[in-house]
ZADO-1210 file (C-alpha; in nm, 4 decimals, padded with zeros to 6 digits):
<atoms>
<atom x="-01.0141" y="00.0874" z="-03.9582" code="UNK" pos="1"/>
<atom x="-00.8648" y="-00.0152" z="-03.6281" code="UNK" pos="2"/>
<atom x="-00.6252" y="-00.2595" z="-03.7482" code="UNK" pos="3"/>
<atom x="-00.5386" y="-00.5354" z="-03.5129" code="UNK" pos="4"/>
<atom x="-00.7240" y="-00.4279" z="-03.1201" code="UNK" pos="5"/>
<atom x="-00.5815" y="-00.5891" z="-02.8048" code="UNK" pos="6"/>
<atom x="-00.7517" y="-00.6956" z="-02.5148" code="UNK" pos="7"/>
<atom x="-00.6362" y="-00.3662" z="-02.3085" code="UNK" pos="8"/>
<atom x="-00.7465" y="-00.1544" z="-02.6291" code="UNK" pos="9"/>
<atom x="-01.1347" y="-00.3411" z="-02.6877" code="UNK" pos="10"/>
<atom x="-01.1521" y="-00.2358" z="-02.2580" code="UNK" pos="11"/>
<atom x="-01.0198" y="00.1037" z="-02.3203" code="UNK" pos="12"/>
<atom x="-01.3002" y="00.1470" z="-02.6032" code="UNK" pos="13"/>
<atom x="-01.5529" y="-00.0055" z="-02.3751" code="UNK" pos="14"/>
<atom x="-01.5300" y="00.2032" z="-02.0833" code="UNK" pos="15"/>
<atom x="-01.6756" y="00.4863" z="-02.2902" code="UNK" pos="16"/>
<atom x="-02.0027" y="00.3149" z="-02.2139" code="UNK" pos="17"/>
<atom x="-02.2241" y="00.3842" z="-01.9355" code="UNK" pos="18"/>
<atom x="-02.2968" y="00.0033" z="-01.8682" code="UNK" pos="19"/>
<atom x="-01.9202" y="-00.1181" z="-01.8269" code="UNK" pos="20"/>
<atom x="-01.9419" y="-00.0220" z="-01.4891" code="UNK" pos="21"/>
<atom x="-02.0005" y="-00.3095" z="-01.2191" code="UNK" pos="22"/>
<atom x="-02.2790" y="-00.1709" z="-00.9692" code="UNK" pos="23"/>
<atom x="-02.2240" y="-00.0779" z="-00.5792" code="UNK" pos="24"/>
<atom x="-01.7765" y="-00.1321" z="-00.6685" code="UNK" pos="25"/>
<atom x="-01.5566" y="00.1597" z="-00.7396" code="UNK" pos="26"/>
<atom x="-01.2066" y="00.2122" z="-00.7683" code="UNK" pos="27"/>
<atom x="-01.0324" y="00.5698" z="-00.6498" code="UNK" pos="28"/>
<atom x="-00.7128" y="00.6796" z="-00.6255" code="UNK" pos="29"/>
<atom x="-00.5508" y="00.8660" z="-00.2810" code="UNK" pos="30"/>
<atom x="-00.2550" y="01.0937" z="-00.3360" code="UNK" pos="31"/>
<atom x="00.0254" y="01.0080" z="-00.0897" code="UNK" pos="32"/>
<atom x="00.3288" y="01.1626" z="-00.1716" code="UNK" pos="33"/>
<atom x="00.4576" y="01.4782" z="-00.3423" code="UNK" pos="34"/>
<atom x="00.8014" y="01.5254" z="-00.4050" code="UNK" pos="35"/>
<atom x="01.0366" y="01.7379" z="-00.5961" code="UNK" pos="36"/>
<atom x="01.2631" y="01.6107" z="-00.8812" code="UNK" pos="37"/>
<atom x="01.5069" y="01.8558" z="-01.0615" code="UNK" pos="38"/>
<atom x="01.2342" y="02.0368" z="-01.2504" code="UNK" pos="39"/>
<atom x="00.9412" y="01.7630" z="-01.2181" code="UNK" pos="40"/>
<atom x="00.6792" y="01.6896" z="-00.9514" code="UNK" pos="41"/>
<atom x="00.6733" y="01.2884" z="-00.8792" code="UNK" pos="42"/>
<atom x="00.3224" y="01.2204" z="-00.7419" code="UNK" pos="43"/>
<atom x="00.2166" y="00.8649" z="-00.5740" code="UNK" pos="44"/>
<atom x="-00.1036" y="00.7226" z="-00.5685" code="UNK" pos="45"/>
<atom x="-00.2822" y="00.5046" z="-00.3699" code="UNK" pos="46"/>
<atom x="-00.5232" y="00.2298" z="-00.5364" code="UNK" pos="47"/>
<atom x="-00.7767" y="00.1624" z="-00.3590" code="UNK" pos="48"/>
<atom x="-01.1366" y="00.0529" z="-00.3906" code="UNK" pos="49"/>
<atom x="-01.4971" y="00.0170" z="-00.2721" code="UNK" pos="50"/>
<atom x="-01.7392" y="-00.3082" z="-00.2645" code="UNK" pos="51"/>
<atom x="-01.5012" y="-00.5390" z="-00.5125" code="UNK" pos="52"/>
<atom x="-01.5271" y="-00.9035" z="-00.3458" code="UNK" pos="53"/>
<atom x="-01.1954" y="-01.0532" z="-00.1825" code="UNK" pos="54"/>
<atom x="-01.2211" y="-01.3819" z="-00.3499" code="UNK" pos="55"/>
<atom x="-01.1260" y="-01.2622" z="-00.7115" code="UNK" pos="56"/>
<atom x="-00.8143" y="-01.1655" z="-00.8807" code="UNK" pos="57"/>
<atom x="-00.7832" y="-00.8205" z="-01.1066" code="UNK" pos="58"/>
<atom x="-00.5980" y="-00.7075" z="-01.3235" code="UNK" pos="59"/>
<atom x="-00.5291" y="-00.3143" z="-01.3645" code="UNK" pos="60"/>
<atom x="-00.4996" y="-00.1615" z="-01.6711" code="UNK" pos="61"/>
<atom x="-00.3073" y="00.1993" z="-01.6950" code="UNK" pos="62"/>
<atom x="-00.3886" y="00.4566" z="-01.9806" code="UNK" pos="63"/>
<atom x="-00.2675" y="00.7480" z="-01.9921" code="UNK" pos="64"/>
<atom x="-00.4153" y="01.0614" z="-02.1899" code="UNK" pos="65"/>
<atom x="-00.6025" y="00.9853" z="-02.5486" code="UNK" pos="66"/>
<atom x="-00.3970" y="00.7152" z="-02.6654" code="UNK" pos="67"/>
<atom x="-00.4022" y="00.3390" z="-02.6312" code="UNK" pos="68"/>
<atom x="-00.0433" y="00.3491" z="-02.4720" code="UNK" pos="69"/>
<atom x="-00.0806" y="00.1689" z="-02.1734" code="UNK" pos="70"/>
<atom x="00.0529" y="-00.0371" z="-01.8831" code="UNK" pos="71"/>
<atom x="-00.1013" y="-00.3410" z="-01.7445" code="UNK" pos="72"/>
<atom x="-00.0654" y="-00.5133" z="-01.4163" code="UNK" pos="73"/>
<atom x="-00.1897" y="-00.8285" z="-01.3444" code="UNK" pos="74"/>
<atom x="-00.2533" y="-01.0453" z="-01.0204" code="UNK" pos="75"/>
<atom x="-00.3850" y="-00.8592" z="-00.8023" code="UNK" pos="76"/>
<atom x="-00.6692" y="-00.9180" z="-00.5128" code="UNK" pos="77"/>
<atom x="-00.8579" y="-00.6352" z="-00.2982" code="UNK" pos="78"/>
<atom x="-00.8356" y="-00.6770" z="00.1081" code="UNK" pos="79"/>
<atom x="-01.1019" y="-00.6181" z="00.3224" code="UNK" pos="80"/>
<atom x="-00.9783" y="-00.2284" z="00.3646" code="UNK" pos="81"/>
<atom x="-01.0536" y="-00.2447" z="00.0094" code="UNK" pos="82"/>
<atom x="-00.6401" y="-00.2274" z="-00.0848" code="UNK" pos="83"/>
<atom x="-00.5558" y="-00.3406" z="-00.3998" code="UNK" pos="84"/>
<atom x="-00.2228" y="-00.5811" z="-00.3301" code="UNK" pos="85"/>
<atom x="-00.0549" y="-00.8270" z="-00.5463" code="UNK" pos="86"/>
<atom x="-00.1244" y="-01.1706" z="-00.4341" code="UNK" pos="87"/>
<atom x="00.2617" y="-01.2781" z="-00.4567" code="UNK" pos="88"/>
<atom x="00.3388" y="-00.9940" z="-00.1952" code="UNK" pos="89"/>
<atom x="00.0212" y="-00.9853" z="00.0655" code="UNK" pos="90"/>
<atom x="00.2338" y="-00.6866" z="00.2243" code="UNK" pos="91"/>
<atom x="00.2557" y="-00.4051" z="-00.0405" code="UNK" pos="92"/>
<atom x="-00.0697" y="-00.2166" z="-00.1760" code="UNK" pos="93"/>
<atom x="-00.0149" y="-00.0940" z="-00.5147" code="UNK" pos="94"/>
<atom x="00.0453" y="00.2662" z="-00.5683" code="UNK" pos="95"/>
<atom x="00.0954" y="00.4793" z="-00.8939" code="UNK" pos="96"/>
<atom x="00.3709" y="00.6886" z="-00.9785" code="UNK" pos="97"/>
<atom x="00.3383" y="00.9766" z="-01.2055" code="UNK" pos="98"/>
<atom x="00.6021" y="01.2343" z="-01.3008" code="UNK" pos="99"/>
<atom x="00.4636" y="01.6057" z="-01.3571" code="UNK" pos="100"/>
<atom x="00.6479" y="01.7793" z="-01.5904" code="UNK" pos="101"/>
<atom x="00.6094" y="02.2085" z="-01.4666" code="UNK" pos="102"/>
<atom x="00.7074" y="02.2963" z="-01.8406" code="UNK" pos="103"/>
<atom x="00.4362" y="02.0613" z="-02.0101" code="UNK" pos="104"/>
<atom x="00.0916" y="02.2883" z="-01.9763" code="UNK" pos="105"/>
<atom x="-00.0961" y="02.0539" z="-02.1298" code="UNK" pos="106"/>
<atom x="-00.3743" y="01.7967" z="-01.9519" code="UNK" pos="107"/>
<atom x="-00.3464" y="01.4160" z="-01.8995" code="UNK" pos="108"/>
<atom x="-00.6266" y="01.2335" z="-01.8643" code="UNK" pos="109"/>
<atom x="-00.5172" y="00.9236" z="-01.6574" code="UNK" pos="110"/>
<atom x="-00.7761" y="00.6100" z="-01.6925" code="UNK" pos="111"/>
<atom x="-00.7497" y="00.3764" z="-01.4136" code="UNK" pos="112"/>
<atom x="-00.9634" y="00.0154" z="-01.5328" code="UNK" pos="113"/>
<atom x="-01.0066" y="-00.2572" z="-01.2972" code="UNK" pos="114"/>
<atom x="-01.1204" y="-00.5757" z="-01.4224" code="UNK" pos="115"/>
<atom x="-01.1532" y="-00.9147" z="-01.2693" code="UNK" pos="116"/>
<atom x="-00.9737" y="-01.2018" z="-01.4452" code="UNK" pos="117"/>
<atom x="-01.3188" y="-01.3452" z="-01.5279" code="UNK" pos="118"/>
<atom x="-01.4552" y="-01.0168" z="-01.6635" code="UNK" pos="119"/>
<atom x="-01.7219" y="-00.9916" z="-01.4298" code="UNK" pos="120"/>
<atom x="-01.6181" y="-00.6872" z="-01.1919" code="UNK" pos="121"/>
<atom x="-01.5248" y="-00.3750" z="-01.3971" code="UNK" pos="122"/>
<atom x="-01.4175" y="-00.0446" z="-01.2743" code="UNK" pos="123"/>
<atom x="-01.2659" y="00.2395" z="-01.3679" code="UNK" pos="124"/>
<atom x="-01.1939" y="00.5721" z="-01.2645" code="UNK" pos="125"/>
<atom x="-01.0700" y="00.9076" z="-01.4542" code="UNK" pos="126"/>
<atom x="-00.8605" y="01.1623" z="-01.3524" code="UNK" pos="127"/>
<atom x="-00.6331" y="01.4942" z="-01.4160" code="UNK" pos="128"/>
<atom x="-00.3104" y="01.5070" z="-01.2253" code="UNK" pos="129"/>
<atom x="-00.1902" y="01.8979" z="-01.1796" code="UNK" pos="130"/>
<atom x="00.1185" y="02.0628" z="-01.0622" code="UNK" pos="131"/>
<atom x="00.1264" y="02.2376" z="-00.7812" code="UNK" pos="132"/>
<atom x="00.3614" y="02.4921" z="-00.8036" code="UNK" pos="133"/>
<atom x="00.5106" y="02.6710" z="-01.1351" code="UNK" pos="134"/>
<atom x="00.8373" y="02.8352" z="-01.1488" code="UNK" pos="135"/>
</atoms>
């Protein structure tokens, strides 16, 4: 038994099948920065995105390995250079930070899912972010 499922949980299920997808839009992620911090790598990604339509707010939902724990940011639109920007600040694309941990050897799957406030363009994307360099 699941017990009580959110929103961001029934979309987390639901992206494990093939059909949640929204064909000819995609959403992808562009590293941008790589920094060092004491012992940690802090990593920022671009959002950005292919074929969603300017007209509609998203919201972007974060997961991060296995679990449900996730972070959700809402009102957002896509530009024409497919940037994903929050509609209160025109001016700053969203980007994603993630800290690296060198002693943690383990993987985390990071789930990016894009949705549009009306539920009718979905997205998502999947990926595995590595260190670099291991003392």
């Amino acid at each position: 038994m699941l017990g009580c499922v959110t929103p961001a949980d029934r979309i987390y299920l639901q992206t494990d099948q093939e059909k949640f997808k929204t064909e000819g839009v995609s959403i992808f992620l562009k590293e941008t920065s790589r920094t060092q911090v004491c012992n940690d790598e802090v990593v920022k990604y671009r959002v950005l995105t292919r074929g969603l339509p300017t007209d509609k707010r998203y919201t972007l939902y974060y997961f991060q390995g296995d679990s449900r724990c996730k972070t959700v940011f809402e009102r957002y639109q896509v530009n024409k250079s497919g940037d994903l920007f929050s509609y209160d600040n025109q001016h700053s694309y969203h980007e994603i930070i993630i800290t690296l941990h060198k002693k943690y050897l383990g993987v985390k799957r990071i789930k990016i899912v894009l949705l549009s406030t009306d539920e009718i363009i979905r997205t998502y994307t999947e990926f595995i972010p590595f260190v670099l360099a291991c003392n």
